[in-house]
C-alpha positions, -999 to 999 in steps of 0.1 A, spaced: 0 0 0 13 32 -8 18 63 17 -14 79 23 -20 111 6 -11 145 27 -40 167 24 -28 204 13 -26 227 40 -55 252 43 -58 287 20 -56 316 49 -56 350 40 -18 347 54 -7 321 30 -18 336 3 -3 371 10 31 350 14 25 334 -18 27 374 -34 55 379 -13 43 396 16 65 387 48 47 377 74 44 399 105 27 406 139 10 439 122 -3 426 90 -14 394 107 -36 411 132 -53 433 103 -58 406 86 -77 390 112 -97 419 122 -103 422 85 -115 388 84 -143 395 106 -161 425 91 -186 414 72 -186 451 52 -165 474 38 -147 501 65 -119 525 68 -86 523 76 -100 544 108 -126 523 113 -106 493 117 -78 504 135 -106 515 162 -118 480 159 -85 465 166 -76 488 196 -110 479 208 -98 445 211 -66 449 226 -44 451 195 -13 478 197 -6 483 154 -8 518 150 -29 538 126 -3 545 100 7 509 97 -29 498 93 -33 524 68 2 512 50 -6 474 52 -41 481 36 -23 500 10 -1 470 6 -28 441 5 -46 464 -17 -16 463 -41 -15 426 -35 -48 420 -49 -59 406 -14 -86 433 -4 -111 450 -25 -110 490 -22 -138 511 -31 -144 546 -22 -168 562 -3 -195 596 -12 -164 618 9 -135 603 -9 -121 576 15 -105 546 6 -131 515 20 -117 481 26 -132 446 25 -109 413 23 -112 400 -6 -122 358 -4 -110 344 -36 -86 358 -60 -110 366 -83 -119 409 -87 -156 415 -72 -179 444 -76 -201 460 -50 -231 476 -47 -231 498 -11 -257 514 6 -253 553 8 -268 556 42 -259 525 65 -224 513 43 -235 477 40 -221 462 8 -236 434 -16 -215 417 -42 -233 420 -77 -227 397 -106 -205 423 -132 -193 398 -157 -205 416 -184 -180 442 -170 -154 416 -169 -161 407 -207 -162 442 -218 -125 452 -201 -112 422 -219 -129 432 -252 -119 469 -243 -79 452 -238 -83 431 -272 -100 456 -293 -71 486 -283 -38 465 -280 -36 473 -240 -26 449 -221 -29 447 -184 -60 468 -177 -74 476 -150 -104 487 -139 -129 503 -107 -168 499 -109 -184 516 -76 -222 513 -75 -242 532 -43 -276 533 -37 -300 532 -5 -307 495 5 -343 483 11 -337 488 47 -328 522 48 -360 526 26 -381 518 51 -368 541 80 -371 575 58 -404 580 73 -381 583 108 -345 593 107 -327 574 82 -297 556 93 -265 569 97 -275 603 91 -282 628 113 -314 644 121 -322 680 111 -306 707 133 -300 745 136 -267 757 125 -278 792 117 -249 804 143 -228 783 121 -236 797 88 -237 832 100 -196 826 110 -190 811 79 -203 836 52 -189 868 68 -172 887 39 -132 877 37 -107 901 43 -75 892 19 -53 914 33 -65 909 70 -37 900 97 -44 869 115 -64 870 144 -55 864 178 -63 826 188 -56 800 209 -60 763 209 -87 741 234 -95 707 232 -125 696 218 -152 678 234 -177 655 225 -206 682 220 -180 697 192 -187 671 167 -214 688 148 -199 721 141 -170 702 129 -189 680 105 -206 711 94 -174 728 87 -157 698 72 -186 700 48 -185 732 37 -150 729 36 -142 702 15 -170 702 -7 -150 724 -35 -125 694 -42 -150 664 -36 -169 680 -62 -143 687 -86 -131 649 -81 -175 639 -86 -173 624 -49 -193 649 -27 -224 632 -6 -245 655 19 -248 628 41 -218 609 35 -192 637 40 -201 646 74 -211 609 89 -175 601 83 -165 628 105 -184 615 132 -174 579 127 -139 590 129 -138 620 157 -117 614 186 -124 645 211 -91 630 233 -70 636 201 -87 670 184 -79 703 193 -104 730 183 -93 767 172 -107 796 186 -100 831 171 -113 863 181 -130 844 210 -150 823 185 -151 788 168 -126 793 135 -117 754 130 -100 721 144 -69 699 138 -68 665 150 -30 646 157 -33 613 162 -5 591 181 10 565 156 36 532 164 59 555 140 52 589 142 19 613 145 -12 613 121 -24 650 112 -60 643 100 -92 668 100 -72 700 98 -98 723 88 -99 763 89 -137 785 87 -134 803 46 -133 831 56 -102 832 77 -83 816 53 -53 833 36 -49 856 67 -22 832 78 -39 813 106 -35 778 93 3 785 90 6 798 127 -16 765 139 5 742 115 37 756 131 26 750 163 19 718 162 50 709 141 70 727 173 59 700 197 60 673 166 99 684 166 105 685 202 93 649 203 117 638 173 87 622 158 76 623 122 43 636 112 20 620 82 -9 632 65 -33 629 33 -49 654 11 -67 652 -19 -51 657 -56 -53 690 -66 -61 702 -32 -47 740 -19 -37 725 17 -11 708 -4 8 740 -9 5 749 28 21 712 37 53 717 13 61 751 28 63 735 57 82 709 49 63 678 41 70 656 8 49 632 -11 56 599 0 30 582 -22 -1 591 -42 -26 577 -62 -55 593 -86 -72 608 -58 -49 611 -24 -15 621 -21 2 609 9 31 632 25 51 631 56 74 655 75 107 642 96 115 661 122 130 692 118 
């Protein structure tokens, strides 16, 4: 009788990274696993929270540099949100998948897109291309969501008064303005509205220019992600002109949410908060990362104070500062 045959060991979502040459670590195995359990698509915020929840140490800017590099490895499927952001799902086979994702509560549905599939490979045939790739993202408002419009629909929030808001924010600019006085606080839970509102109004200009501006969307990722222990808001003149949030990371700090009211930009405010920060930053000898969208102004600000591009892609471009 011959040797009985050795069943092949099992296909884990760390085999088959090693297989595309990933080496195997503490950090990308615990992403992975947290990955593994999400049954929908979520941030690289999202799931770091998830994973400190449960103990894990990995810092934000490694999960957000292992997502990158699954995502490169054809392990996770990445689609992006109404505000921009990069969404992550693993990816079960290694076969591409399309989604269809609800607008309102995020939950995502695989949909049959072979006719997609055939066309690209027509598309490659037909034009002498080789290697094509391609991204299909379909949203919409799931049957569920349907059927709580007649309440509040889900994940967005219900109607409120931000006429002191708006009243701040459409004052008439004053180019040649100094800065105002201002001072830093930290935020506080009660702050999150005013900040989605702001980021919002803020950000709408380039998340329409790149076709990727939601209502809804825009500022429910704002709340998903604010951390009132790490945000520091900025008051001028005595009165609410913006916020900056700096996150801890395993190799460095995370400058995320760094937003400044309209009408005090350009009077040099953002420049005086920016070097602030980047004092203490310095003092600390740690390195300080960041994203902004392509073709974004705040990019400008970033390289005159010394960050460079460290990566990009069609719609962020990722930069970092060492320590100056």
């Amino acid at each position: 009788m011959g040797n009985p045959r050795t069943a092949a060991p099992p296909v884990t979502p760390e085999s088959r990274a090693a297989e595309r040459g990933l080496r195997r670590t503490r950090q990308r195995t615990a992403v992975l696993d947290m990955l593994g359990r999400c049954p929908d698509f979520v941030s690289a915020q999202e799931l770091h929270a998830l994973m400190a929840g449960s103990g894990s140490t990995v810092g934000l800017t490694t999960v957000y540099r292992t997502l990158r590099e699954l995502g490169r490895a054809g392990l996770v499927d990445v689609v992006r949100d109404e505000a921009g952001e990069r969404l992550y799902l693993q990816r079960p086979t290694d076969e591409h998948s399309h989604y269809l994702i609800c607008r309102c509560c995020g939950r995502s549905q695989a949909v049959d897109a072979d006719v997609v599939e055939r066309w690209a490979e027509r598309l490659g045939r037909t034009t002498g291309f080789a290697g094509l790739e391609h991204t299909l993202e379909l949203s919409g408002v799931c049957g569920r969501c349907q059927a709580a419009e007649d309440t509040t629909p889900c994940r967005q929030a219900p109607t409120r008064d931000t006429s002191a808001m708006t009243a701040h924010t459409k004052r008439p600019r004053d180019a040649v303005a100094p800065a105002p006085g201002w001072t830093l606080r930290a935020a506080e839970p009660t702050d999150v509205e005013t900040i989605a509102e702001l980021r919002a109004t803020v950000m709408r200009p380039d998340l329409e220019r790149l076709g990727r501006f939601d209502e809804h969307r825009v500022r429910q990722r704002l709340r998903d992600a604010f951390s009132p222990r790490h945000t520091s808001v900025i008051v001028a003149d005595g009165a609410f002109a913006g916020c900056v949030t700096l996150r801890p990371a395993d190799d460095g700090q995370r400058l995320e949410h760094f937003y400044l009211d309209p009408a005090l930009q350009g009077r040099g405010l953002g420049s005086a908060v920016l070097r602030t920060l980047l004092d203490r930053t310095d003092a600390d000898g740690a390195p300080v990362r960041l994203n902004v969208l392509q073709g974004s102004a705040a990019r400008r600000l970033y390289e005159r104070h010394g960050f460079s591009v460290e990566d990009e892609d069609p719609i962020d471009v990722y930069m970092v500062r060492r320590p100056g």
